[in-house]
N, C-alpha and C positions, 0 to 999 in steps of 0.2 A: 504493500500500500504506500502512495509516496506521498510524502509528508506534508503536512498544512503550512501552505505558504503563509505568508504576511497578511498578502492582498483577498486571501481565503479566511481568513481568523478575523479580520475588520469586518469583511462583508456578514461572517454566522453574526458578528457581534450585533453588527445594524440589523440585521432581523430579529436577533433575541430583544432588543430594547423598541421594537417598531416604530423606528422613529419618533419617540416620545418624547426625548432630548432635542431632538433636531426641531420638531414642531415647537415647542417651548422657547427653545434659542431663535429663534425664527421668527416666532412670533412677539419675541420682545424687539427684535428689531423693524420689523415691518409697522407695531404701534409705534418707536421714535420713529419713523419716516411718515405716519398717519397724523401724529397729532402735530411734525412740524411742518406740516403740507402748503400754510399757511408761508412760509419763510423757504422757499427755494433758495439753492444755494447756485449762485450764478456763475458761469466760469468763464471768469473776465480771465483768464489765460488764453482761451481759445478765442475769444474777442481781439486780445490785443495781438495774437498771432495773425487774426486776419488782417488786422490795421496794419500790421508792417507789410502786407502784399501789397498795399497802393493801389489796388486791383479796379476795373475799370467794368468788369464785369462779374456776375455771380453766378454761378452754377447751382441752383437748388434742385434736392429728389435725393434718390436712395441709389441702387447699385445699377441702377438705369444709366447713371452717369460714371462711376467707376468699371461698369463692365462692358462699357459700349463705346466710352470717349476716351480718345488718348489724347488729354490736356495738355501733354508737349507738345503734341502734331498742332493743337488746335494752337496754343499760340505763337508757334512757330510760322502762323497763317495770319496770324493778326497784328505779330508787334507791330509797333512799340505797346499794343493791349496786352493787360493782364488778366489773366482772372483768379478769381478764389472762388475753393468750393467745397459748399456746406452740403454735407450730405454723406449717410451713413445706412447700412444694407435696413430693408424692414421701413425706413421713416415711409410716413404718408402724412396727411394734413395738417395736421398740430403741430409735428415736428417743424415741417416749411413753412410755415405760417411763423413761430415761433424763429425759427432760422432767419427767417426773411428781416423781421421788424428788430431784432432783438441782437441779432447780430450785423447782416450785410448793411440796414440800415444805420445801425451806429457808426458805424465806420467813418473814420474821418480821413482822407474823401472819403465821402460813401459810393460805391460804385453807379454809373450812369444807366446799366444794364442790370436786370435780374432773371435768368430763366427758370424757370419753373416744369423740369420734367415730368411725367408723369402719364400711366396709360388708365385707358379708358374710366371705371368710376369711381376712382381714387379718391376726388375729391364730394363724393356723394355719400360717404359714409365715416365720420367724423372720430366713430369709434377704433377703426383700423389699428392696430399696435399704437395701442397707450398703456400698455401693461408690461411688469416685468423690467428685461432690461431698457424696453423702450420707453419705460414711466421715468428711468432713471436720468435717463440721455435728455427727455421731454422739462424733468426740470433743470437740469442744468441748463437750461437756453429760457426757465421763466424768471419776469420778473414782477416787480407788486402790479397787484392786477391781473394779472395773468392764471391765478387758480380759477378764477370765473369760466375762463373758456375750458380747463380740465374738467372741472365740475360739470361743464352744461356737456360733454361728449360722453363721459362717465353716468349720466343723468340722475347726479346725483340728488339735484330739485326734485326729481318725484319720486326717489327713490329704486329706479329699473336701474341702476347701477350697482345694487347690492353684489350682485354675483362676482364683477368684479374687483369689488375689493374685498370681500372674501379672499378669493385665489390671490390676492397680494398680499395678504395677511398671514395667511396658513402658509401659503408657498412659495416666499422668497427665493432670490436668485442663488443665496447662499446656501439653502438649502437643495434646492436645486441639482447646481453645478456639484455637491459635495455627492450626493445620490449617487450622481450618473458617473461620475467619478471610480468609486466604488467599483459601481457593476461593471462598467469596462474592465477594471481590471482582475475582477472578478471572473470576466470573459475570457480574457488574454489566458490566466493562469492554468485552465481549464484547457484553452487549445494550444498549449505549448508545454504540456506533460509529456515529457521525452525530448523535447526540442527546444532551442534556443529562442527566449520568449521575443530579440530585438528583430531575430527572421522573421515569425510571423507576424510583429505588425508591419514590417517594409512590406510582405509576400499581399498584405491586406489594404494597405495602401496603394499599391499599385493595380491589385483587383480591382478595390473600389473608386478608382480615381475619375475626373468626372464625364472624362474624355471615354471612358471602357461604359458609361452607363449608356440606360436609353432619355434618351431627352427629355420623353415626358415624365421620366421621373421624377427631375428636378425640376420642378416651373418657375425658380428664382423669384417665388412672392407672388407669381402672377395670379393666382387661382385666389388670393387675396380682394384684388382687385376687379374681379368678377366679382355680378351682383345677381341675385335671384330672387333679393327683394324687390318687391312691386315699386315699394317705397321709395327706393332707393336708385330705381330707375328712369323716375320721372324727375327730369330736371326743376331744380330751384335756387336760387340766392338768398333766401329768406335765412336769414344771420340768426334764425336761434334754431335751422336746421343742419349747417354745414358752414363753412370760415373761407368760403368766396369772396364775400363781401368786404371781410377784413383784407385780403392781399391787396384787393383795391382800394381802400383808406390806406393802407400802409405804404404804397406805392405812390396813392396822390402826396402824400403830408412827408412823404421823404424826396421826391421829385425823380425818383429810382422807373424809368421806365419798365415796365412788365410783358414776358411772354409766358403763356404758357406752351408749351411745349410736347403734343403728344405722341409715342413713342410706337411705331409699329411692332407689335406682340408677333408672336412665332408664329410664320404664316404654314401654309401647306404645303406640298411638292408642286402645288403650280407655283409655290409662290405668292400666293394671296392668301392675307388675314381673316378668315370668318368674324363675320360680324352679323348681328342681331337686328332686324329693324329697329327694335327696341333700344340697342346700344346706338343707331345711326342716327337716329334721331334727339337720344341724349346729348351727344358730340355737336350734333346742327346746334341745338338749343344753346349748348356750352359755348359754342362757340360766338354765337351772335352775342349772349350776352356779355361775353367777355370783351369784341369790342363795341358796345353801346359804352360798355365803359372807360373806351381808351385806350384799354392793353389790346394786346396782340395774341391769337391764337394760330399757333403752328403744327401741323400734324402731317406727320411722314406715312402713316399707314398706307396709302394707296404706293407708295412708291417701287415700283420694279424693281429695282438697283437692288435691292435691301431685299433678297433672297434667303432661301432657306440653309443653306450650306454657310451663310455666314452666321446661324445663330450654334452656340454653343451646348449648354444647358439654360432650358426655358425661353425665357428673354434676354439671355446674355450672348454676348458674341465672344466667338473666338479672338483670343489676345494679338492674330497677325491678320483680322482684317478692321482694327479697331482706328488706324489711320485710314482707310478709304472709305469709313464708315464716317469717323467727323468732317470728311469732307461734305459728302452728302449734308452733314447738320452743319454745316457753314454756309453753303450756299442757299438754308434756305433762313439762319437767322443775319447773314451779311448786309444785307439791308436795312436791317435795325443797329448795327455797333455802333458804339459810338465814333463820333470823330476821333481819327487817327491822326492826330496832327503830330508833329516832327518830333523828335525824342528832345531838345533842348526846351524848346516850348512846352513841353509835358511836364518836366523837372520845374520848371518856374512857375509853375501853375501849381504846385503841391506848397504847400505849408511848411 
């Protein structure tokens, strides 16, 4: 019989106490982050990192922008423009909205451009990852003022948000991550009886790697952003349904021109995106009201060019076509950049 490892004797241990410990620890931490809800902790770090870009332009969204733009290529196309960009895998509304006013807007210069990536009803459902690690990420970017719009996605006014802060309470991230921890390697010890335990995780990384999968395994968040509520598919701007209305207060009162930005989803082997009437017509909707209001909506999904052989897993593209891919997305926000005036005149226009 071969001998009880480490990662085996941890793991009997956390079943014999059922998590009774870790529920307890857990939940004293989850109530300090419950009752100081009130006092977000704001991370003027990452503020003043963006202020040293100087940046002229903003990148707002999630892995939509990290796994599709190569932001050297892109301002390799634009100097003397710079950009910065706020955006982290999972965000959707809150987070951008919060990103937008809270960061690119502070910025001194503030940049003249903001884009706002984002596919189809992202912006129609306000609840989208607010929980967890993305509650964490959501406050660092609040400030006073700013619980009100947590609270109205959470709904917490009538109380249909119990559910989730329950699961933020009971099941912290620390809890969590420690869990899953465990049973990994709980896993490992179990398939590397007889064999070196650091072969089989290479032999399992290179199985699992994302390239050896089927695609639609992975939908990189996309199935998030599908909707199959009724509710949720009929367009609105009504500000105590969804936080449209605020990118546009935030964008007039910073002078930040606005696009939004939508991002063609993993099409078929023709090469075309299915789409819904239902979702065609939320898009129309979104769109016109977007500009009744002055910003600008831009949307690649019809586009040819942007085939199925360039997507990777889900909605993300493979890392060597991700330069002929921001060209595609230059050409059609190059219209809106701002003035590119000469690099000496740029330096004397800054502070």
């Amino acid at each position: 019989m071969p001998p009880v490892t480490s990662s085996r004797r941890e793991f009997i241990s956390l079943l014999a106490v059922a998590g009774v410990p870790l529920a307890s620890v857990g939940g004293l931490r989850a109530w300090e982050k419950w009752t100081d809800s009130e006092k977000p902790e704001f991370d003027q770090a990452w503020l003043d990192k963006l202020q040293s870009r100087k940046a002229e332009i903003a990148l707002i969204g999630n892995s939509m922008i990290f796994h599709r733009l190569s932001t050297t290529h892109l301002e390799e196309q634009i100097a003397p423009l710079k950009t910065m960009t706020i955006a982290k895998g999972g965000w959707r509304s809150l987070a951008w909205l919060l990103g937008f006013k809270n960061l690119a807007a502070m910025c001194r210069p503030s940049p003249k451009l903001a884009i706002v990536v984002y596919r189809d009803y992202d912006f129609a459902n306000p609840k989208l990852n607010i929980e967890r690690r993305y509650l964490q990420e959501i406050r660092s970017m609040m400030v006073p003022g700013d619980q009100a719009l947590l609270d109205r996605a959470r709904d917490r006014d009538t109380g249909a948000g119990w559910k989730a802060g329950l699961e933020d309470f009971f099941v912290p991230d620390a809890t969590v991550n420690l869990v899953r921890t465990k049973l990994t390697n709980f896993a490992y010890d179990g398939a590397s009886v007889g064999a070196d335990e650091e072969t089989v995780r290479t032999h399992l990384d290179d199985v699992f790697d994302l390239d050896q999968l089927r695609p639609e395994m992975m939908d990189a968040g996309g199935a998030a952003s599908d909707s199959v509520d009724e509710k949720n598919t009929r367009f609105t701007a009504d500000p105590t349904a969804n936080y449209l209305s605020r990118f546009v207060s935030a964008s007039k009162s910073s002078g930040i021109k606005l696009i939004f930005y939508r991002v063609k989803r993993r099409p078929g082997a023709d090469h075309q995106t299915l789409q819904s009437e239902t979702l065609k017509n939320y898009v129309s909707d979104l769109k016109q009201w977007v500009e009744s209001q002055g910003c600008i909506h831009l949307d690649e999904t019809d586009d040819p060019q942007i085939t199925l052989e360039m997507f990777r897993d889900g909605d993300h593209l493979h890392d060597a076509v991700r330069p002929a891919y921001t060209d595609l997305f230059l050409n059609r926000i190059r219209p809106h950049l701002p003035h590119a005036f000469q690099r000496k005149a740029k330096e004397e226009a800054r502070p």
